[in-house]
TORRO-210764 format. One record per residue (C-alpha): residue number from 0; residue in three letters; chain; x, y negated, z negated. Coordinates in Angstrom, 2 decimals, decimal comma. Last residue first. Example, Ala and Ser with C-alpha at 12.3 -4.5 7.8 and 13.67 -1.06 7.14 Angstrom:
TORRO-210764
+------+------+-------+---------+---------+---------+
: resi : resn : chain :    east :   north :      up :
+------+------+-------+---------+---------+---------+
:    1 :  SER :     A :   13,67 :    1,06 :   -7,14 :
:    0 :  ALA :     A :   12,30 :    4,50 :   -7,80 :
+------+------+-------+---------+---------+---------+
This chain:
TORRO-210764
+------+------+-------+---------+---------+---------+
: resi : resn : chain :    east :   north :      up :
+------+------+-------+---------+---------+---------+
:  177 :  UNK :     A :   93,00 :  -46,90 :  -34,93 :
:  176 :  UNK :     A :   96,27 :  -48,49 :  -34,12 :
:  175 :  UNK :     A :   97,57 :  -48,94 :  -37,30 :
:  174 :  UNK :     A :   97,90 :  -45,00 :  -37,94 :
:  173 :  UNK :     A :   99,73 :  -45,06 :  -34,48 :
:  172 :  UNK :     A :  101,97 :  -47,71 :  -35,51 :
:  171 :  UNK :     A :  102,52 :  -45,93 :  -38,99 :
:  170 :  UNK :     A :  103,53 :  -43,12 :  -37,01 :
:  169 :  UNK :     A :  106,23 :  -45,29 :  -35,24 :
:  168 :  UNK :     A :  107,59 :  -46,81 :  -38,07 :
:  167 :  UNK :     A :  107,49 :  -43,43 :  -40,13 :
:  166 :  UNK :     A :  110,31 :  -42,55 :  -37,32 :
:  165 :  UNK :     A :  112,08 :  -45,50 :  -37,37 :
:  164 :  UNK :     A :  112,66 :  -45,73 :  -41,19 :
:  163 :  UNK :     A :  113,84 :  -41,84 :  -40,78 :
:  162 :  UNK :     A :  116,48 :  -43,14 :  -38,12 :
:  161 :  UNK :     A :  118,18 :  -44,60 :  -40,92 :
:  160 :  UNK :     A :  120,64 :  -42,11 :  -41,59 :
:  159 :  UNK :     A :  122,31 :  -40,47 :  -44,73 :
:  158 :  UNK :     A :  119,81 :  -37,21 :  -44,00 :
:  157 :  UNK :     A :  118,72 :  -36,27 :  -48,10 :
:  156 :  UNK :     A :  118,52 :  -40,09 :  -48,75 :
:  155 :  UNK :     A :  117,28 :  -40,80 :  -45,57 :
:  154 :  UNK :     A :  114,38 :  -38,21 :  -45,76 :
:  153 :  UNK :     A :  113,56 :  -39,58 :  -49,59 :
:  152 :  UNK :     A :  113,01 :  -43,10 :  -48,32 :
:  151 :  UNK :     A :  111,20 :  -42,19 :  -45,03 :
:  150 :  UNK :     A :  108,62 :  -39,97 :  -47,27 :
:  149 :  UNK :     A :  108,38 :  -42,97 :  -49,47 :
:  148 :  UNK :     A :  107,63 :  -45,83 :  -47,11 :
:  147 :  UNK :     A :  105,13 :  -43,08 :  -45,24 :
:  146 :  UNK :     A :  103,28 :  -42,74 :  -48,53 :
:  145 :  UNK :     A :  103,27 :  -46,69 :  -48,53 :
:  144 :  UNK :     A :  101,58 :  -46,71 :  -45,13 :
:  143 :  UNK :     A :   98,76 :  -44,47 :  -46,23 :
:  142 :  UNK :     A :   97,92 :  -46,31 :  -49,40 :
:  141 :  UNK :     A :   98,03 :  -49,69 :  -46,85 :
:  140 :  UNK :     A :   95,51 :  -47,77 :  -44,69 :
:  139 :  UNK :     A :   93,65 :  -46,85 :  -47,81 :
:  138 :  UNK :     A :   93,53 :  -50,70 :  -49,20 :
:  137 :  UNK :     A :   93,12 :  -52,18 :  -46,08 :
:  136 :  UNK :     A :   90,49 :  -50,29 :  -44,76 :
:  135 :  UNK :     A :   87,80 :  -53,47 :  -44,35 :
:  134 :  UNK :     A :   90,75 :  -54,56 :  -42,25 :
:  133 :  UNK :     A :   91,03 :  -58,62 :  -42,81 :
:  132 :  UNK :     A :   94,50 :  -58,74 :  -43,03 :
:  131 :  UNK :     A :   96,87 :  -55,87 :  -42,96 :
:  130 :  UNK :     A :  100,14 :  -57,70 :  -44,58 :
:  129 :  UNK :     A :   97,98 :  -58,03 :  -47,98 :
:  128 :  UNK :     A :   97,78 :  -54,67 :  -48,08 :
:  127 :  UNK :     A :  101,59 :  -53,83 :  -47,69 :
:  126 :  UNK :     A :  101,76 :  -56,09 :  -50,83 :
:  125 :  UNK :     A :   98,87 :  -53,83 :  -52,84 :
:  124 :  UNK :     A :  100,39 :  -50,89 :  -51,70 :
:  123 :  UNK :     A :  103,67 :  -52,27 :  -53,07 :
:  122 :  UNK :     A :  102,05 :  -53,21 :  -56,24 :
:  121 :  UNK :     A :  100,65 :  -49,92 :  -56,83 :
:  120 :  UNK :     A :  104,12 :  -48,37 :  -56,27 :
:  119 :  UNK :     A :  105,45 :  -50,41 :  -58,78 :
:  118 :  UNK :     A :  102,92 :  -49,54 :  -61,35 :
:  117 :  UNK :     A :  103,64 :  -45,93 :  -60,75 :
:  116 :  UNK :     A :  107,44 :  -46,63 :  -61,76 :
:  115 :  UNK :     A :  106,39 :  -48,88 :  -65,21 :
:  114 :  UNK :     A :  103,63 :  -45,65 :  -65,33 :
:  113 :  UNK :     A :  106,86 :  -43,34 :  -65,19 :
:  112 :  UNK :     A :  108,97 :  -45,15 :  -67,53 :
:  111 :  UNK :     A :  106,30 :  -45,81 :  -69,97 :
:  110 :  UNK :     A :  105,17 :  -42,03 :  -70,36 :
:  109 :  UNK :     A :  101,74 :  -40,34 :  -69,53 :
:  108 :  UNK :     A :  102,61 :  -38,89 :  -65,95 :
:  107 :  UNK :     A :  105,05 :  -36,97 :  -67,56 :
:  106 :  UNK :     A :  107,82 :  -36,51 :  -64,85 :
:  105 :  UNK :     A :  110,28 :  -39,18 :  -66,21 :
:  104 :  UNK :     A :  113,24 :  -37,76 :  -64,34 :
:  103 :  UNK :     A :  111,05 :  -37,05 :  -61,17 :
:  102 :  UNK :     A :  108,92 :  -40,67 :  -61,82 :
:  101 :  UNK :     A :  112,48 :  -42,30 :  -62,39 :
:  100 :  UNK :     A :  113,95 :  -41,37 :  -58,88 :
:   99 :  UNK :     A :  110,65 :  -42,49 :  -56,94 :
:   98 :  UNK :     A :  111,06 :  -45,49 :  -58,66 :
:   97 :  UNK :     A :  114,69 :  -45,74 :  -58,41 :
:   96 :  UNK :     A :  114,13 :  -45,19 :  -54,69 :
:   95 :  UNK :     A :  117,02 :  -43,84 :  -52,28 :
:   94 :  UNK :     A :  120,35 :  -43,79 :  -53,42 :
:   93 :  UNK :     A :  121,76 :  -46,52 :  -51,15 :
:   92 :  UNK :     A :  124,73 :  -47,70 :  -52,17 :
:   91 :  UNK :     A :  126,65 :  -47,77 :  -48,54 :
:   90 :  UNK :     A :  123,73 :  -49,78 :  -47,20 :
:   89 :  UNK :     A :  122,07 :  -49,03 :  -44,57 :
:   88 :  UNK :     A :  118,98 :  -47,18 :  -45,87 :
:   87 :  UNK :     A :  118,63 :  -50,60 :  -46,89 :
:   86 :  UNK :     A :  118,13 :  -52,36 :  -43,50 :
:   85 :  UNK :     A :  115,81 :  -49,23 :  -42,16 :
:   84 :  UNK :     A :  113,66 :  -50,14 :  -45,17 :
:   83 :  UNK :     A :  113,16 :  -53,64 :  -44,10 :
:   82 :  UNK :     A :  112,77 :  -52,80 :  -40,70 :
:   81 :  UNK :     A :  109,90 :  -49,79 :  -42,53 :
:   80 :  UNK :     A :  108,28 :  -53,22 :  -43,90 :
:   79 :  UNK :     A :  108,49 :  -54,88 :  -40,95 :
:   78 :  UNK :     A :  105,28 :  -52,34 :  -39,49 :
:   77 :  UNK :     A :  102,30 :  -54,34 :  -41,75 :
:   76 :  UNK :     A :  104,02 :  -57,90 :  -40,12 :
:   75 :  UNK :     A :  105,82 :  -60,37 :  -40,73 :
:   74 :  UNK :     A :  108,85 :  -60,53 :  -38,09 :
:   73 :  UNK :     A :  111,52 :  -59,25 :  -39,01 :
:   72 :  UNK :     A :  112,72 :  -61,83 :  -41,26 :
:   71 :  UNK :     A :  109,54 :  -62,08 :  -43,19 :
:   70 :  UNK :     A :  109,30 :  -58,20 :  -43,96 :
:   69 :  UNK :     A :  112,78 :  -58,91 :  -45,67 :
:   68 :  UNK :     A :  112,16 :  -61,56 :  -47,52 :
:   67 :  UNK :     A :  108,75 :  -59,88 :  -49,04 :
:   66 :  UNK :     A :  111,03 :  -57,19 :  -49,84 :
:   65 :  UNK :     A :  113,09 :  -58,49 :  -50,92 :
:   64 :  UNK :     A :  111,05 :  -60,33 :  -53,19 :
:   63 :  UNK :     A :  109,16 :  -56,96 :  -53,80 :
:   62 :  UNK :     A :  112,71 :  -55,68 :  -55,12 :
:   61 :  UNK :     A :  113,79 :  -58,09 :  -57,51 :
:   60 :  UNK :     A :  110,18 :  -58,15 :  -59,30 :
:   59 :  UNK :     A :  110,29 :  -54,37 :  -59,07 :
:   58 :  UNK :     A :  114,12 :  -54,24 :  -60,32 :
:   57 :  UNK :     A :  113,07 :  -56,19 :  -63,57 :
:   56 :  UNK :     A :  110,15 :  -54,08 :  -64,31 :
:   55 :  UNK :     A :  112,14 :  -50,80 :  -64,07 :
:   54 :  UNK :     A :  115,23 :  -52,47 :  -66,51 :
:   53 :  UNK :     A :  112,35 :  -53,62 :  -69,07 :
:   52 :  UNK :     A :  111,14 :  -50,06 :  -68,63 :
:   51 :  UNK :     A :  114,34 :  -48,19 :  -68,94 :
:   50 :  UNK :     A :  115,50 :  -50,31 :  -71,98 :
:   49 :  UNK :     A :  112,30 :  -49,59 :  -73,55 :
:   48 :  UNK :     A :  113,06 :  -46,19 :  -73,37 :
:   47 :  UNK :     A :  116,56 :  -46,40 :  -74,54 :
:   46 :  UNK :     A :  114,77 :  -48,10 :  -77,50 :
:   45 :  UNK :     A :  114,04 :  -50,71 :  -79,77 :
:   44 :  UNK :     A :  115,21 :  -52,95 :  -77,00 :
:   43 :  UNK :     A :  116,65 :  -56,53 :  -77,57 :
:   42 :  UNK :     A :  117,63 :  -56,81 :  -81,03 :
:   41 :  UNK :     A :  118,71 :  -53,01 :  -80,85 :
:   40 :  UNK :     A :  120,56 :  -53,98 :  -78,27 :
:   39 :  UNK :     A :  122,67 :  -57,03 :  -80,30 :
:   38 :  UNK :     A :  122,91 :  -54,23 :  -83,31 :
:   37 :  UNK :     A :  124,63 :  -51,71 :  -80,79 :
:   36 :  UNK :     A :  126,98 :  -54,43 :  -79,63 :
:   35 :  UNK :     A :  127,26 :  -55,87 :  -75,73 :
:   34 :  UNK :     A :  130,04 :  -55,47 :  -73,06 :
:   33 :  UNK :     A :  128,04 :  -54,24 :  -70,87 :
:   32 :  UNK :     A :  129,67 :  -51,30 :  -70,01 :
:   31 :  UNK :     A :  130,56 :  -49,95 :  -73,74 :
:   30 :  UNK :     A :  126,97 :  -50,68 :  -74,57 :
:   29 :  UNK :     A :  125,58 :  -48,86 :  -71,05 :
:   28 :  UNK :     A :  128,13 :  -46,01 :  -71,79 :
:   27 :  UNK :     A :  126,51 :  -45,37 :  -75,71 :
:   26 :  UNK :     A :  123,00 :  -46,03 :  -74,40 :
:   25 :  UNK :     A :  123,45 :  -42,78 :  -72,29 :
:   24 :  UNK :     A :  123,51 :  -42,32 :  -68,66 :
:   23 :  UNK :     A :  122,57 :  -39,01 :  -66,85 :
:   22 :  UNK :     A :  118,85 :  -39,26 :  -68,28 :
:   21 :  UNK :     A :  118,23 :  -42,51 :  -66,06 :
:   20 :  UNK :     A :  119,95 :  -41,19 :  -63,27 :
:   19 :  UNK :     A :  123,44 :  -41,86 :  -61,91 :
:   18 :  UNK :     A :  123,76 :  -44,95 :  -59,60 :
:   17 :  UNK :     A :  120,32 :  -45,81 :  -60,07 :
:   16 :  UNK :     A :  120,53 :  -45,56 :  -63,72 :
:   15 :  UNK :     A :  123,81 :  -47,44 :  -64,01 :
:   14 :  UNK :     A :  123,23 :  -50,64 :  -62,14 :
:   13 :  UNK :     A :  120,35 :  -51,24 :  -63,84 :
:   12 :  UNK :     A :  121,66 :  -50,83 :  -67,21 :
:   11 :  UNK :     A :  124,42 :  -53,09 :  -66,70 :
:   10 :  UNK :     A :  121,90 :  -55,45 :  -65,24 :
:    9 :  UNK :     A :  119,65 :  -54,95 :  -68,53 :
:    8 :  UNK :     A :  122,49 :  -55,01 :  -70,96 :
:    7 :  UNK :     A :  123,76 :  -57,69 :  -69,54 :
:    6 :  UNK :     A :  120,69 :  -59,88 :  -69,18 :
:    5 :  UNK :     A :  119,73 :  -59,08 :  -72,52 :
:    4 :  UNK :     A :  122,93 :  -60,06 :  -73,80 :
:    3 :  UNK :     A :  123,08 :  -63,28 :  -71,76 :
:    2 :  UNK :     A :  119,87 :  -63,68 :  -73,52 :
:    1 :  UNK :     A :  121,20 :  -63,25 :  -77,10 :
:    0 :  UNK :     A :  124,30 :  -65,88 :  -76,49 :
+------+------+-------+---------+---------+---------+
């Protein structure tokens, strides 16, 4: 069936890329992977490229309702999000952001994969916005915030600990406190 294709192609896909990098895997693995033909992903995808943005639009919408989720189980507010993160530094698969990791592979500013990337980290501002209420700031505090999200990201990748989530939790409560 040609969306049980898609959806293999695009898991297997996912999977793959942040495991290993976007330029590290090649459609030739992802095909032998998911199972799926050459002609059945050219149907899909006219490109590796496209792959990498269907695959980067995918994991956003997976990974603001987790987000989201998260946040909600600890408690609901602007400073849950860096719970959240300390939750999936966690995790034995962590490999930091694959948003953050596609914008260094994709580093042109200009291409799909790194605007699909950008895009996500709009929407995340926008989220962590949303959390702040009524501040006429919102927008700039919730900038703010999100560049603390990513600096604890990248720290616990390079450190294998979580304590970086607890660290930009407490600045962020200071920045939140003015």
């Amino acid at each position: 069936m040609a969306t049980r294709a898609r959806a293999r192609l695009l898991d297997t896909a996912e999977d793959l890329f942040y495991a290993e990098g976007v330029r590290a895997v090649g459609v030739e693995r992802i095909l032998a992977e998911s199972g799926v033909g050459r002609a059945s992903f050219y149907r899909h995808f006219a490109s590796k490229d496209d792959l990498v943005v269907a695959v980067l639009r995918q994991r956003d919408e997976r990974w603001r309702e987790w987000l989201r989720d998260a946040v909600e189980r600890h408690g609901g507010g602007p400073l849950a999000v860096f719970d959240a993160l300390a939750e999936r530094f966690a995790r034995a698969d962590f490999r930091g952001c694959a948003f953050i990791n596609t914008m260094v592979e994709a580093a042109d500013p200009g291409s799909p994969a790194h605007r699909a990337a950008a895009d996500h980290k709009r929407a995340v501002a926008d989220y962590v916005a949303g959390l702040l209420g009524d501040r006429p700031d919102a927008a700039e505090v919730a900038r703010r915030v999100v560049m603390l999200m990513d600096g604890a990201i990248v720290t616990a990748l390079r450190e294998r600990t979580v304590e970086p989530a607890r660290q930009a939790r407490e600045v962020a409560a200071l920045l939140l406190s003015t």
